[in-house]
C-alpha positions in Angstrom: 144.1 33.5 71.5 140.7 34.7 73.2 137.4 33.0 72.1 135.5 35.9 73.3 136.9 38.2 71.0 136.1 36.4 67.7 133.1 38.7 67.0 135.0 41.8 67.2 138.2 40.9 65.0 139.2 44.0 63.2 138.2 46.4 65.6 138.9 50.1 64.1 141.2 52.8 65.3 142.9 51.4 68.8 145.8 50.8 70.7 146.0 48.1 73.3 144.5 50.1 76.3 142.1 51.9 74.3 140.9 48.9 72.5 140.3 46.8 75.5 137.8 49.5 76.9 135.9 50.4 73.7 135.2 46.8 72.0 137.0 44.2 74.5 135.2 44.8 77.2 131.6 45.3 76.2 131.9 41.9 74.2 133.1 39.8 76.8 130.5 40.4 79.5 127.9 38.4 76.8 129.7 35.5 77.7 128.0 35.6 81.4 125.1 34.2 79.3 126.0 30.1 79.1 123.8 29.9 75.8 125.4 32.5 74.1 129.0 31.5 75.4 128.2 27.7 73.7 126.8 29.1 70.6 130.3 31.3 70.3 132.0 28.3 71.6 130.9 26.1 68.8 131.8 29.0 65.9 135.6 29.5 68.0 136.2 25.7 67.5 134.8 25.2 64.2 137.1 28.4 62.6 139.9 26.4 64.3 139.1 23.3 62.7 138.6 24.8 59.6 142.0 26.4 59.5 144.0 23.3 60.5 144.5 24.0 64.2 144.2 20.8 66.5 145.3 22.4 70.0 144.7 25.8 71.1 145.8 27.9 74.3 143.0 30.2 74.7 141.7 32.9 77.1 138.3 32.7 78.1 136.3 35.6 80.1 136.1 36.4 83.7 132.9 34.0 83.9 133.2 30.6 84.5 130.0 29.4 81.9 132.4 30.7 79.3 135.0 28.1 80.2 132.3 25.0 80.7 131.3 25.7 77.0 134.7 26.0 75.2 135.5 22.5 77.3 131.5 20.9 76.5 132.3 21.3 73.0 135.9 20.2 72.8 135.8 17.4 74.8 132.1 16.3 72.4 135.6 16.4 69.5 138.3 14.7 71.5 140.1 18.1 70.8 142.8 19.3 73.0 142.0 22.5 74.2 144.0 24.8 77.0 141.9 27.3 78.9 141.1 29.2 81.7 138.4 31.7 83.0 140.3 35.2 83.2 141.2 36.6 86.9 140.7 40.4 87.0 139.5 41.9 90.4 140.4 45.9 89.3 140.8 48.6 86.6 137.9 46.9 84.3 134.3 47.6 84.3 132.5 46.2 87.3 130.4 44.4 85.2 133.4 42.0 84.8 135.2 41.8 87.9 135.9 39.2 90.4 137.5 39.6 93.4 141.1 38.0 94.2 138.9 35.5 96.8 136.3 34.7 93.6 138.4 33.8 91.1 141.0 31.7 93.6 137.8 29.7 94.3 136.3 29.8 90.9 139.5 28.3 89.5 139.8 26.1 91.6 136.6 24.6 90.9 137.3 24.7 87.4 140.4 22.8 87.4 139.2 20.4 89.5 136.3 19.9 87.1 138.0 19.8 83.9 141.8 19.8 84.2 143.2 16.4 82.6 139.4 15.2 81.8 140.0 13.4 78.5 142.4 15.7 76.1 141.4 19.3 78.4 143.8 21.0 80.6 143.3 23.7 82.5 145.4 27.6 82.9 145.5 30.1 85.5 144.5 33.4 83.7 145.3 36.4 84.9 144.9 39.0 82.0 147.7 40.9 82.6 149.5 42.1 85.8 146.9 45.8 85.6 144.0 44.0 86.3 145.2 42.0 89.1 145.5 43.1 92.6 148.6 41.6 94.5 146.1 40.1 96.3 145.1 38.1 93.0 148.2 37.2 91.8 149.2 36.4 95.7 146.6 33.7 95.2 147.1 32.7 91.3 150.3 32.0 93.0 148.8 29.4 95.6 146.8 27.5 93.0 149.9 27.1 91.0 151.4 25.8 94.0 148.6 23.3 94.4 148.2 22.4 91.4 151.8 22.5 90.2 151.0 20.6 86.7 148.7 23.3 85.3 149.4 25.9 83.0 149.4 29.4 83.4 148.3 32.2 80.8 148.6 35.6 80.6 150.4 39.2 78.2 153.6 40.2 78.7 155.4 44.1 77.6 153.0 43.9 74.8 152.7 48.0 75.0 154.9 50.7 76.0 151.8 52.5 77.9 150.7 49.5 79.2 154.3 48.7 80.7 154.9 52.2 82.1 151.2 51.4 83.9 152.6 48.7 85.8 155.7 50.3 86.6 153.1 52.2 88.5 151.2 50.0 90.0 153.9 47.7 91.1 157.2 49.7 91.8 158.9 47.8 93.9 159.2 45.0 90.9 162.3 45.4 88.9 160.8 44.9 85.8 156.7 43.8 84.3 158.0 39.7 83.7 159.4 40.4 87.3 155.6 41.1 89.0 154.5 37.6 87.4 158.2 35.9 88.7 157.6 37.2 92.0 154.0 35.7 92.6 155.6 32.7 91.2 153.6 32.1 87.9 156.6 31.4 85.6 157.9 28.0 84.8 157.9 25.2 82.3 154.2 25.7 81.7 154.0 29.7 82.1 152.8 31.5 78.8 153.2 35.0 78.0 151.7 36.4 75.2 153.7 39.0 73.2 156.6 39.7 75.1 157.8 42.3 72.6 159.6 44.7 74.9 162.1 43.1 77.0 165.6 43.2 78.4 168.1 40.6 78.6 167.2 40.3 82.4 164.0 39.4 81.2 165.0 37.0 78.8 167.6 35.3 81.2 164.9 35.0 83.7 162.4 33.3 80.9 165.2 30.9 80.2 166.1 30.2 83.6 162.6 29.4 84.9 161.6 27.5 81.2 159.2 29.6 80.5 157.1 30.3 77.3 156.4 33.5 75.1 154.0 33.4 72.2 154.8 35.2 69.1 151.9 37.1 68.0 152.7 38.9 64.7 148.9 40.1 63.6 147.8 41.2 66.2 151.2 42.9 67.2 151.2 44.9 63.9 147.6 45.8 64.3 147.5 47.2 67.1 151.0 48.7 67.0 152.5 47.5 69.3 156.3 46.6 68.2 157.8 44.0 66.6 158.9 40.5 68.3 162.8 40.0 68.5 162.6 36.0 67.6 166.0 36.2 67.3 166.6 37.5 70.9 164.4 33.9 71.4 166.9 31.7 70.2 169.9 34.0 71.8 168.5 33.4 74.9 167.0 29.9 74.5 163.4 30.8 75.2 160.9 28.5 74.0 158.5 30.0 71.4 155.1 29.3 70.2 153.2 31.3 67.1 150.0 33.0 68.2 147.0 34.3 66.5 145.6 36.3 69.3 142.3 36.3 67.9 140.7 39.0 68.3 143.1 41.9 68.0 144.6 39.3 65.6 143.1 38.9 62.1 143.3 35.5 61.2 142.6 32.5 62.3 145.0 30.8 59.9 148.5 29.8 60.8 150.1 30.5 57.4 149.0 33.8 57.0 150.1 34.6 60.5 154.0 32.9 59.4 153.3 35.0 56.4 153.0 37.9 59.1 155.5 36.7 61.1 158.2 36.8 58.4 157.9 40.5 57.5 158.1 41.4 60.8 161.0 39.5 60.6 162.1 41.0 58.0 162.2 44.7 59.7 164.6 44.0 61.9 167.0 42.3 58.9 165.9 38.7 60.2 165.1 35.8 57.5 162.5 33.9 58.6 162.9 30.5 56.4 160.3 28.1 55.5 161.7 25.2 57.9 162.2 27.8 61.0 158.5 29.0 60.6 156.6 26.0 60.7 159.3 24.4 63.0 157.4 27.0 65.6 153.8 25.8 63.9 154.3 22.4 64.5 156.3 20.9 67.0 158.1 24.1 68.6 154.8 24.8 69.2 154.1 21.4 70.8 157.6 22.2 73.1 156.1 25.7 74.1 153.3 24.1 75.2 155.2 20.9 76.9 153.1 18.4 74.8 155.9 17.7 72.3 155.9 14.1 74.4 152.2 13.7 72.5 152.0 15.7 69.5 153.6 18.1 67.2 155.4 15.4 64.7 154.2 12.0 63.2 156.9 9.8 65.3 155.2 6.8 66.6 152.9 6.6 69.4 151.9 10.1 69.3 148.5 11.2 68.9 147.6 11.9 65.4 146.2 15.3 65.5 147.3 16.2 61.7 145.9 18.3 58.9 146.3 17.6 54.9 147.0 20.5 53.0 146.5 21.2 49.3 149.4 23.9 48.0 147.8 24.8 45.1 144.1 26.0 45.8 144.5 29.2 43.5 145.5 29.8 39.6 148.9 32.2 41.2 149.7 29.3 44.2 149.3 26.7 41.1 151.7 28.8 39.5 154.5 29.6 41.8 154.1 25.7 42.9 154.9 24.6 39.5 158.1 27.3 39.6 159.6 26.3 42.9 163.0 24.4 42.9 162.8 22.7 46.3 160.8 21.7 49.4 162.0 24.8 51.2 160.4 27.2 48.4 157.1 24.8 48.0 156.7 25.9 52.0 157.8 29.5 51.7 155.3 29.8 48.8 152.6 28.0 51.1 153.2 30.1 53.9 153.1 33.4 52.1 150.0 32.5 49.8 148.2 30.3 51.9 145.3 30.4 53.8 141.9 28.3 55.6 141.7 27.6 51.3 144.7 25.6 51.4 143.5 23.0 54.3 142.0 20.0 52.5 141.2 18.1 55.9 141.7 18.3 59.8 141.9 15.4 62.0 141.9 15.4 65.8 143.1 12.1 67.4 143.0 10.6 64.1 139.2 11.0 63.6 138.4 13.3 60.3 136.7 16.5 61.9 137.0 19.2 59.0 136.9 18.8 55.0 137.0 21.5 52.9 133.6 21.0 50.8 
């Protein structure tokens, strides 16, 4: 998800090119401003709190004061949070571009400051393979290299426009997941958001290399850009991990984003059950993310980052509750009617940081 787009959820009218120049853009170059980049910070974290999110893999801008605050603020909760400031040094305004130098030296700095401080880890971020020279991605690359336990972040064949772009800009790359492979940013801690429009060669390599796609079912139906195959996930063994993608998502709320995910699902004659969907909520996510050694279940001697959720916060949920003949049903129902209503309270390594008043 992207912090820096929380103001301008619901953006009208757009597809994925077109709404990144017209609202994406202009928002994130406020977050130059450190006071305004805390304030957003603080309203990011507390929407996640609120909708029973305890760990978070989130974008940040090109500056670095918008990273420093989303870490100030979670590290003031205990709250594990993944982030990185975004590398993009071409085709953006030039009011938000680094250079491929910049950003190698700005990351760096970054992850030496905050990666593996208390609960915080750090991500390369490239924002997607257009806005990078080779010269960037050369040197996203090298920090991986360096810092080899570090994630990195960034969209994958989210757009057929966008995808026919790269083929552009890189053709000598067999394929978009093949620029990122050959600058050597996948692996067991590589995250690529969407990943809607692949081939099996794509999917083979995502296996081979243990990487990570992040199903985004909002924000892929709102801005039109295809539906995820989760079934070509599990074909292929490709971790997977359920994203928001605030903001071209619309919700901050897991359940209504499984409720998402299940119709789009259902559209390519795929039932998503109950168990499978928050399987990828809880600790599928947790594997996605390679933190399933610390969280994502209640065995013992993980951290307790857990949230207690009411079923029946509405007259129809109370209703369909009391009709349901098994777990499996009490979870569909929750996952189709539920939303920030149904999370009683939020705790982040076992300290009670959200009630619903």
């Amino acid at each position: 998800m992207h912090y820096p787009q929380s103001e301008m959820v619901g953006a009208y009218g757009e597809q994925l090119l077109e709404w990144l120049n017209n609202y994406v853009f202009p928002t994130e170059a406020r977050y130059k401003d450190k006071d305004y980049a805390k304030e957003m910070s603080e309203f990011f974290i507390n929407q996640l709190l609120r909708n029973g999110t305890t760990t978070a893999l989130v974008f940040g801008t090109v500056h670095p004061e918008s990273v420093d605050s989303l870490f100030e603020v979670a590290q003031h909760l205990r709250m594990r949070i993944i982030a990185g400031k975004v590398m993009m040094d071409r085709n953006a305004p030039d009011y938000l571009l680094d250079t491929a130098e910049s950003s190698y030296q700005e990351t760096k700095a970054l992850i030496d400051k905050w990666h593996g401080k208390d609960r915080l880890l750090y991500a390369i971020t490239p924002r997607f393979a257009p806005t990078s020279t080779p010269e960037q991605l050369t040197l996203a690359g090298r920090l991986k290299e360096e810092y080899p336990d570090v994630y990195v972040h960034t969209h994958l064949c989210e757009n057929k426009n966008e995808i026919s772009w790269v083929r552009d800009l890189y053709p000598d790359r067999s394929s978009y997941l093949d620029v990122y492979h050959h600058y050597g940013l996948t692996g067991s801690k590589s995250v690529f958001a969407h990943s809607i429009h692949l081939d099996d060669c794509d999917w083979d390599c995502l296996y081979k290399t243990d990487s990570t796609v992040a199903f985004c079912p909002t924000s892929n139906l709102y801005l039109g850009s295809g539906l995820f195959k989760l079934q070509k996930a599990w074909e292929h063994k490709v971790k997977v991990g359920i994203g928001t993608d605030i903001g071209a998502g619309t919700t901050f709320n897991i359940l209504q984003t499984m409720n998402e995910a299940y119709k789009v699902m259902q559209m390519q004659e795929y039932k998503l059950s109950a168990f499978e969907a928050f399987y990828h909520a809880t600790l599928g996510g947790a594997k996605s993310l390679s933190l399933d050694h610390a969280i994502g279940n209640f065995d013992v001697g993980k951290e307790a980052d857990f949230v207690v959720i009411d079923p029946c916060t509405t007259p129809l949920q109370q209703l369909r509750f009391d009709n349901s003949k098994n777990l499996a049903d009490e979870l569909f129902v929750l996952m189709t009617l539920g939303d920030d209503r149904s999370i009683y309270r939020t705790y982040v390594d076992g300290r009670l940081v959200y009630t619903r008043s």
